[in-house]
C-alpha positions as CSV (number, residue, x, y, z in Angstrom):
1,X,103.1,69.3,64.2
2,X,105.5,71.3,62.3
3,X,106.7,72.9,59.1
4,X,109.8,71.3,57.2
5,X,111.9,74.2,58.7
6,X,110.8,73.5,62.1
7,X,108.5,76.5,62.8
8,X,105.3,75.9,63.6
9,X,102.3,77.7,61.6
10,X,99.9,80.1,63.3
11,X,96.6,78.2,62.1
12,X,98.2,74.6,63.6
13,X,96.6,74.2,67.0
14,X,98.8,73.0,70.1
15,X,97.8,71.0,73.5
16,X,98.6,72.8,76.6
17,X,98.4,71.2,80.0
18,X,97.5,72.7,82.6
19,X,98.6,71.7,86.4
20,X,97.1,73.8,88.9
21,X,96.1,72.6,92.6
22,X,92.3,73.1,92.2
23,X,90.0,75.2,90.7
24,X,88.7,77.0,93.4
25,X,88.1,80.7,94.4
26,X,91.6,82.3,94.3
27,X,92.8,84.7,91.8
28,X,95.5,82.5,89.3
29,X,91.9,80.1,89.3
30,X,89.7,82.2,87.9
31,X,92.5,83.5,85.1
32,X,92.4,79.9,84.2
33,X,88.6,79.5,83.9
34,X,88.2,82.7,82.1
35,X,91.0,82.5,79.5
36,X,90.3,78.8,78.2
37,X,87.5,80.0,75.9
38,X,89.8,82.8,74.3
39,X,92.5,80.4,74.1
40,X,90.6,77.7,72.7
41,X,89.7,80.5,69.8
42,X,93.6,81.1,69.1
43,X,94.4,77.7,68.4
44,X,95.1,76.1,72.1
45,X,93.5,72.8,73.2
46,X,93.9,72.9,76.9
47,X,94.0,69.9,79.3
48,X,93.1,71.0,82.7
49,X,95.2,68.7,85.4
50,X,93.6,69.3,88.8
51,X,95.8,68.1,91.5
52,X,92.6,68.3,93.9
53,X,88.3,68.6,93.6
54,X,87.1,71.7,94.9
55,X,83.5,72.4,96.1
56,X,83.4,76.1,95.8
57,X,85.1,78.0,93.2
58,X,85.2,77.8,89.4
59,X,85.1,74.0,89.0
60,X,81.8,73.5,87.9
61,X,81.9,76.5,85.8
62,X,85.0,74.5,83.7
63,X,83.5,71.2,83.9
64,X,80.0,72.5,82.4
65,X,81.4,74.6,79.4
66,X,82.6,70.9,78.8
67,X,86.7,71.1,79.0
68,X,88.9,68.3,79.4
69,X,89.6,68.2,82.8
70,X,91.4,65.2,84.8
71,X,91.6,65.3,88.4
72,X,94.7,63.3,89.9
73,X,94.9,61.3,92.3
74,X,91.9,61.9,94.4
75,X,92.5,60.5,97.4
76,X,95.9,61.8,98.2
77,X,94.4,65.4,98.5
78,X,96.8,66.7,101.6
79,X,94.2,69.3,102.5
80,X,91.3,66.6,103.1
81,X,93.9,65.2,105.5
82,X,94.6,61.7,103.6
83,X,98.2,61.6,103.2
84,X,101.5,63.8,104.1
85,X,102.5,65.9,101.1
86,X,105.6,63.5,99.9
87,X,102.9,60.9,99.3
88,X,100.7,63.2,97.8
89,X,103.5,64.8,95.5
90,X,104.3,60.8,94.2
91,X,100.6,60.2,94.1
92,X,100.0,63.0,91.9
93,X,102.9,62.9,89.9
94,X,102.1,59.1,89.1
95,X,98.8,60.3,88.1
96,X,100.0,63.1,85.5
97,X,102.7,60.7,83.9
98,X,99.6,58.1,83.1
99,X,97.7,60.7,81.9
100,X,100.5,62.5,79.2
101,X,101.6,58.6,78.4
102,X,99.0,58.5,75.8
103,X,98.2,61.9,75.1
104,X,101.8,64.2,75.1
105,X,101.1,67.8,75.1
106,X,103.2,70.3,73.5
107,X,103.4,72.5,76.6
108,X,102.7,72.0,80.0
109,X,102.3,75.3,82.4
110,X,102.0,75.0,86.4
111,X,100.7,76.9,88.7
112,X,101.2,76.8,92.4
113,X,103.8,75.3,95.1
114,X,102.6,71.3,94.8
115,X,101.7,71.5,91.2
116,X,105.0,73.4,90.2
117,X,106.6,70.2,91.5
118,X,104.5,67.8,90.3
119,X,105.1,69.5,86.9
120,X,109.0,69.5,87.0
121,X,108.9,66.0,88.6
122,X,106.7,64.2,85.9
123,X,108.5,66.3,82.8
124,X,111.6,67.2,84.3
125,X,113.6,64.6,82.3
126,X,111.8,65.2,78.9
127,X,111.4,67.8,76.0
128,X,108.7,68.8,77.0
129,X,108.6,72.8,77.5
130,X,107.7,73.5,80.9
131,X,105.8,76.7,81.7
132,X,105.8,78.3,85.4
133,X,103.5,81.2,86.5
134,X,105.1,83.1,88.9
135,X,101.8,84.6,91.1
136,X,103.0,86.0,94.1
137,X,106.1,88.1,95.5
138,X,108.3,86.2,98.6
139,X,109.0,89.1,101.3
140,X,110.1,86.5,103.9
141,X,110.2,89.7,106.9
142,X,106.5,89.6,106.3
143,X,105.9,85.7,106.0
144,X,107.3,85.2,109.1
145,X,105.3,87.1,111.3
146,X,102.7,84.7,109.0
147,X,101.5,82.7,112.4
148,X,100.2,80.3,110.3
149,X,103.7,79.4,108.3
150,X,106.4,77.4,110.2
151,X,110.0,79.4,109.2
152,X,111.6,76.0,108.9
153,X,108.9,75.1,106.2
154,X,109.1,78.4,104.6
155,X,112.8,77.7,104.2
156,X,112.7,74.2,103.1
157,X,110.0,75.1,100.3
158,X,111.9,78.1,98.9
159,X,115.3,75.8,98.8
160,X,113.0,73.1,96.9
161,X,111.0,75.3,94.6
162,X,114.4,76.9,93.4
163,X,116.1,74.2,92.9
164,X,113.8,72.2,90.8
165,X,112.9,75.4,89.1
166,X,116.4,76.1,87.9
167,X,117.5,72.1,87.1
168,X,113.5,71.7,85.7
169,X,111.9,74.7,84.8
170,X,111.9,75.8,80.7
171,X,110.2,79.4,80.8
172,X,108.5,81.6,83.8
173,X,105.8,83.6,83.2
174,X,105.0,86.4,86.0
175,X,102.4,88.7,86.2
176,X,104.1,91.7,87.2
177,X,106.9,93.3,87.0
178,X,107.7,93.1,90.8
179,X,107.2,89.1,91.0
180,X,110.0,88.7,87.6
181,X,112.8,90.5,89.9
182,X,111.2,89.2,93.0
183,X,111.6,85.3,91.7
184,X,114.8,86.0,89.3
185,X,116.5,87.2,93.4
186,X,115.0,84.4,95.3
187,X,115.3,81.8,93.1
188,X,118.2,82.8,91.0
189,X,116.7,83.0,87.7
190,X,117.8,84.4,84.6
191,X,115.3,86.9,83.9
192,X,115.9,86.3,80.5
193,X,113.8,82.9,81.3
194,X,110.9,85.2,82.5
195,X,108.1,87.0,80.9
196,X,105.6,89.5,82.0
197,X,102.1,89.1,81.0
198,X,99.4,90.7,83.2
199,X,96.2,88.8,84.2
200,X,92.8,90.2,82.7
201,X,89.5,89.8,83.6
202,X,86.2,89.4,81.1
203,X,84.7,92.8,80.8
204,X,81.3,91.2,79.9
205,X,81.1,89.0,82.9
206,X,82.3,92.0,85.4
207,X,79.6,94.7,83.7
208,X,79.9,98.7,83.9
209,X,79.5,100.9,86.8
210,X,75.5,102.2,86.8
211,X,73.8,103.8,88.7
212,X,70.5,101.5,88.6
213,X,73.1,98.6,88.8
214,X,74.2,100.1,92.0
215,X,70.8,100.4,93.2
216,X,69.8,97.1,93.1
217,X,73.1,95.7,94.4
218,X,72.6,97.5,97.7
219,X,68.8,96.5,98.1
220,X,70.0,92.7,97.2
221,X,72.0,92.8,99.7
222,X,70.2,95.3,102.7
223,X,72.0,98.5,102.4
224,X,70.5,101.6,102.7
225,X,70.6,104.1,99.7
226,X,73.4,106.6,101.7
227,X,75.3,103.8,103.6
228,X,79.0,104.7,103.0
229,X,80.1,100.9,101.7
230,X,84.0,99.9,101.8
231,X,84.2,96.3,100.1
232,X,87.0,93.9,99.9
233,X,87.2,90.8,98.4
234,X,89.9,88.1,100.0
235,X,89.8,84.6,101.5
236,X,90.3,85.4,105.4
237,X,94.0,84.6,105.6
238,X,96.9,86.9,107.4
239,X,98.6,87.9,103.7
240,X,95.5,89.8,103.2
241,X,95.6,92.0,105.9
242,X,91.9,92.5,106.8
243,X,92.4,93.0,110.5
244,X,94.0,96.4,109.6
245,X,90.8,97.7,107.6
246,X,88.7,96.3,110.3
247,X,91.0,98.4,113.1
248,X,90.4,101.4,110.6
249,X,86.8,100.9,110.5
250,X,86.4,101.1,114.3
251,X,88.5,104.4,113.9
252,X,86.2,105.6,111.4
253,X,82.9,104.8,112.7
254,X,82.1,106.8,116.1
255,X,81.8,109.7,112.9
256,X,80.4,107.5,110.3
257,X,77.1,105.9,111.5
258,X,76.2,104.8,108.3
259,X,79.5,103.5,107.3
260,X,79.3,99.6,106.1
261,X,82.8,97.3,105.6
262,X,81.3,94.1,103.7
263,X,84.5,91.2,103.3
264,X,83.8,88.8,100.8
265,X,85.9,85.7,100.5
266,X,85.8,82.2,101.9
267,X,87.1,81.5,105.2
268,X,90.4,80.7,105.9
269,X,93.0,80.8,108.8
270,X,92.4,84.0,110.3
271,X,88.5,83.4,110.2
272,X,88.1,83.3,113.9
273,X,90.4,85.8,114.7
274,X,88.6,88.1,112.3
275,X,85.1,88.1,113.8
276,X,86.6,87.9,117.6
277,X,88.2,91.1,116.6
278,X,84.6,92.8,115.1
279,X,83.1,91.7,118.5
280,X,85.6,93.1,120.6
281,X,85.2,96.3,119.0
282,X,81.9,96.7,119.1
283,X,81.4,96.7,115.3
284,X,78.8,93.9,114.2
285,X,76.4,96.8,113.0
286,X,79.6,98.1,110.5
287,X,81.1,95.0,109.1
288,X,79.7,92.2,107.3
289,X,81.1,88.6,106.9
290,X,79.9,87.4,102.8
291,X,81.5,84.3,102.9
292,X,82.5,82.7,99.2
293,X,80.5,84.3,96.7
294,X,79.3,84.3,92.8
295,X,78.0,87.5,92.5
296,X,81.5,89.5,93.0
297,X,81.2,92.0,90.3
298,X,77.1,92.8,92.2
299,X,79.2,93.3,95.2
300,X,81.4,95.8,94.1
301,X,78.5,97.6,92.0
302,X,77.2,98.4,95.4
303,X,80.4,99.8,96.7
304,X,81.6,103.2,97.6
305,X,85.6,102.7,97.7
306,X,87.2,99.5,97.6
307,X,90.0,98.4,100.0
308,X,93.5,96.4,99.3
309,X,95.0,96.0,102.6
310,X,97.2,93.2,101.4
311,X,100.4,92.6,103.3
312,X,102.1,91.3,99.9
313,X,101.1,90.3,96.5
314,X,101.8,89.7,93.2
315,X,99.2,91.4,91.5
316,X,95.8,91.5,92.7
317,X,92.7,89.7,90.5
318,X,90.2,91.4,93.2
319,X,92.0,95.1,92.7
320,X,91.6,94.7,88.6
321,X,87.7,93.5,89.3
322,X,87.4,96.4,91.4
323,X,88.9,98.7,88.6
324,X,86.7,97.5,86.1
325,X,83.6,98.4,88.3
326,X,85.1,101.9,88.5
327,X,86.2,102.5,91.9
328,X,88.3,104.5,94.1
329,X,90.7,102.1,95.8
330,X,92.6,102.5,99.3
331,X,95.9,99.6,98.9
332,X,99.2,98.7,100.6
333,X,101.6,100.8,99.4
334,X,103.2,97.4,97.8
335,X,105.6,97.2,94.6
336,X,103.2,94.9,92.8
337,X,100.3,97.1,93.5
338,X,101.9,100.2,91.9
339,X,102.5,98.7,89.0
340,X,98.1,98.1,88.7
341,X,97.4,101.5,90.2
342,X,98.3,104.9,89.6
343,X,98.8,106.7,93.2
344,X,96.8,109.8,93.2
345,X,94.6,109.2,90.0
346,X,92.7,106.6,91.0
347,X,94.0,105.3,94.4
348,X,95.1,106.1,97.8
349,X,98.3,103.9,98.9
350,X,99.2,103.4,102.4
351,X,101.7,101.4,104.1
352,X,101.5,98.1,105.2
353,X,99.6,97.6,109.0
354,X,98.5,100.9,109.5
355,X,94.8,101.5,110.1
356,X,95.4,104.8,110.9
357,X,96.2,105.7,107.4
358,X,94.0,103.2,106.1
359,X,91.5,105.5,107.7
360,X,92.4,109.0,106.7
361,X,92.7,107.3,103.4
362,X,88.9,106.0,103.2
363,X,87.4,109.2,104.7
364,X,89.8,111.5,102.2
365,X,87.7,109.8,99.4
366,X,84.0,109.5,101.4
367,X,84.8,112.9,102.3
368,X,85.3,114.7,98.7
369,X,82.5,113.4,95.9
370,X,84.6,115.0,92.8
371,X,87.6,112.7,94.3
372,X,85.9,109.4,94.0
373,X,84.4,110.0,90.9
374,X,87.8,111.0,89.1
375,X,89.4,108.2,90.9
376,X,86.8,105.7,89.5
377,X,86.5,107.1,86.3
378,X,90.0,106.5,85.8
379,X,90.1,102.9,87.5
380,X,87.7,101.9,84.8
381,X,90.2,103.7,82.2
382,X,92.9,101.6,83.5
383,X,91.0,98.7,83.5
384,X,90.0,99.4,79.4
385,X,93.7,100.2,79.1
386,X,95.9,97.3,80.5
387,X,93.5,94.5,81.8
388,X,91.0,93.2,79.4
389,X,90.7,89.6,79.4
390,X,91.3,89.7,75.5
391,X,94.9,91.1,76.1
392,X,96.2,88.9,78.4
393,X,95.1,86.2,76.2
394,X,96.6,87.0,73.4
395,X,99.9,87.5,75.2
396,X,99.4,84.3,76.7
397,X,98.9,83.0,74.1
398,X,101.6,83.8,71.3
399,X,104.0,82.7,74.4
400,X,102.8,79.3,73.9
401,X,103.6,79.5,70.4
402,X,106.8,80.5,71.1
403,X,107.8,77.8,73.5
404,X,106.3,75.7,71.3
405,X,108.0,76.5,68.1
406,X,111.2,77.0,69.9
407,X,110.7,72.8,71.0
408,X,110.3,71.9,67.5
409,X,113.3,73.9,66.2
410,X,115.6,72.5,68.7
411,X,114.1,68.9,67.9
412,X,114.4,69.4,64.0
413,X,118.4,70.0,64.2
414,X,119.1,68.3,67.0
């Protein structure tokens, strides 16, 4: 709905959908679940389109706060095995176009590979705006090497996902700086088309650093009061680089006897290879498999130093939660990650595969008690500074309005 001049009012509410390929445990998931009550506040009705249930993650979180969520398509879910991912990408487009048939929205905004394409393919050929979030960076050197990802396929998706993204795609939205000139370079976009809103996380649901908080953390889960803990959170895949913190670890613990590495994060391809490689080195009294879990922020409360050895990424939701706990962090010396941290104020950056300097890095920090605490005084300063949840919504959320009055201008003198 629209004013006579074609702009639309601030008060008038507007219907985003949102495609995403589940609502699980990653990062651009729980952006999603935590934004929808802000948004709902500044005038957004959002339509959740899941592509795919999830078990674990922030779906039953969603669906009890009582959102409008519409799963498509179940039974061509591709990672449940029923169905190769051209059927799945015609099953779930199908499903989207009889679900906007009688209810248009005003926006939609993918998220993901599969539903980036489902998006373009259902709205491709309307006026519909169509919003892209642009999550990750595409170092191809280190996706190869990805043992896990066929080149051939890597190839083939890039060629699609730029393609339809340049015919299709309305707006971008990245969430750094480093993704916008990653993605305007590999997928020849304008990067006019593309804007940079940071993800924020809920200060409220995260807590403050305290040191009875951090007590109790470390009882809940069987530390000692004077273990040394390293945390990182991560679904066990090769992107997330957690064989090179485990290699520092061994490094580090002939001289640390008391030093704990605790990985949270569900499994994932390099599961196996993971705990073969704590068995081999002797160190199933140092690290500490979590699995998935709910109590992140209790995690980190318990932590000494948190570690970010990432291979690539395009921003980090784990390194801001870690921020907002105040710690010290240890991270890939990656462009994304610069752009979160601030190298010698509140983190130690390292190059990518190197446990060595992962190491020096950790003990640097265990080492000097006036170092960590300036370095996690000013995480949480950061955090307070660029990251709330409230900012990013309200970013978010007057780029809707845009896209939206922008529709409705072109339609009024068309």
């Amino acid at each position: 709905m629209t004013t006579q001049n074609g702009h639309r009012s601030e008060g008038q509410r507007i219907t985003v959908m949102f495609v995403i390929n589940g609502l699980g445990t990653g990062g651009a998931e729980r952006s999603l679940a935590e934004m929808l009550p802000g948004l709902v506040d500044g005038g957004v009705r959002p339509v959740v389109a899941v592509l795919a249930p999830r078990t674990e993650g922030v779906q039953e979180e969603v669906l009890s706060r009582g959102y409008d969520v519409r799963f498509l398509n179940e039974g061509n879910d591709r990672r449940s095995g029923h169905g190769s991912l051209p059927f799945a990408l015609w099953g779930w487009t199908r499903a989207l176009r009889g679900e906007v048939a009688v209810d248009p929205p005003d926006i939609v905004h993918t998220t993901h590979f599969e539903s980036d394409l489902v998006g373009r393919l259902a709205f491709g050929r309307t006026t519909t705006p169509l919003l892209t979030s642009l999550v990750n960076t595409a170092d191809d050197a280190i996706r190869r090497d990805d043992p896990n990802m066929r080149p051939i396929k890597l190839m083939m998706a890039r060629r699609v996902d730029g393609w339809t993204a340049r015919r299709y795609g309305t707006h971008f939205h990245a969430i750094t700086h480093a993704v916008k000139r990653d993605a305007a370079a590999a997928m020849r976009i304008s990067p006019d088309r593309i804007t940079v809103i940071e993800r924020g996380r809920d200060p409220i649901r995260l807590g403050a650093p305290d040191p009875a908080r951090r007590a109790r953390a470390r009882r809940d889960l069987g530390l000692a009061p004077d273990d040394e803990v390293v945390v990182n959170l991560g679904r066990r895949e090769y992107q997330k680089g957690q064989r090179y913190l485990i290699e520092a670890i061994a490094a580090m613990a002939p001289s640390r006897k008391s030093l704990r590495l605790l990985i949270a994060g569900r499994d994932g391809h390099a599961s196996a290879e993971l705990s073969t490689l704590v068995t081999r080195l002797g160190l199933e009294n140092h690290v500490r498999f979590l699995g998935h879990r709910s109590d992140v922020p209790e995690i980190l409360s318990a932590a000494d130093v948190f570690a970010f050895p990432s291979l690539y990424e395009g921003l980090g939701g784990a390194l801001i939660e870690a921020m907002a706990l105040g710690l010290p962090v240890v991270a890939s010396d990656l462009e994304a990650v610069r752009e979160v941290v601030e190298a010698g104020n509140n983190a130690a950056l390292v190059p990518v595969r190197t446990p060595d300097a992962i190491a020096r890095a950790i003990d640097g920090i265990l080492d000097s008690r006036p170092m960590a605490m300036s370095f996690g005084r000013r995480s949480r300063q950061i955090f307070e500074e660029r990251f709330t949840l409230e900012r990013s919504v309200k970013s978010m959320t007057a780029l809707y309005r845009s896209l939206a009055t922008r529709r409705a201008e072109e339609e009024t003198y068309a």
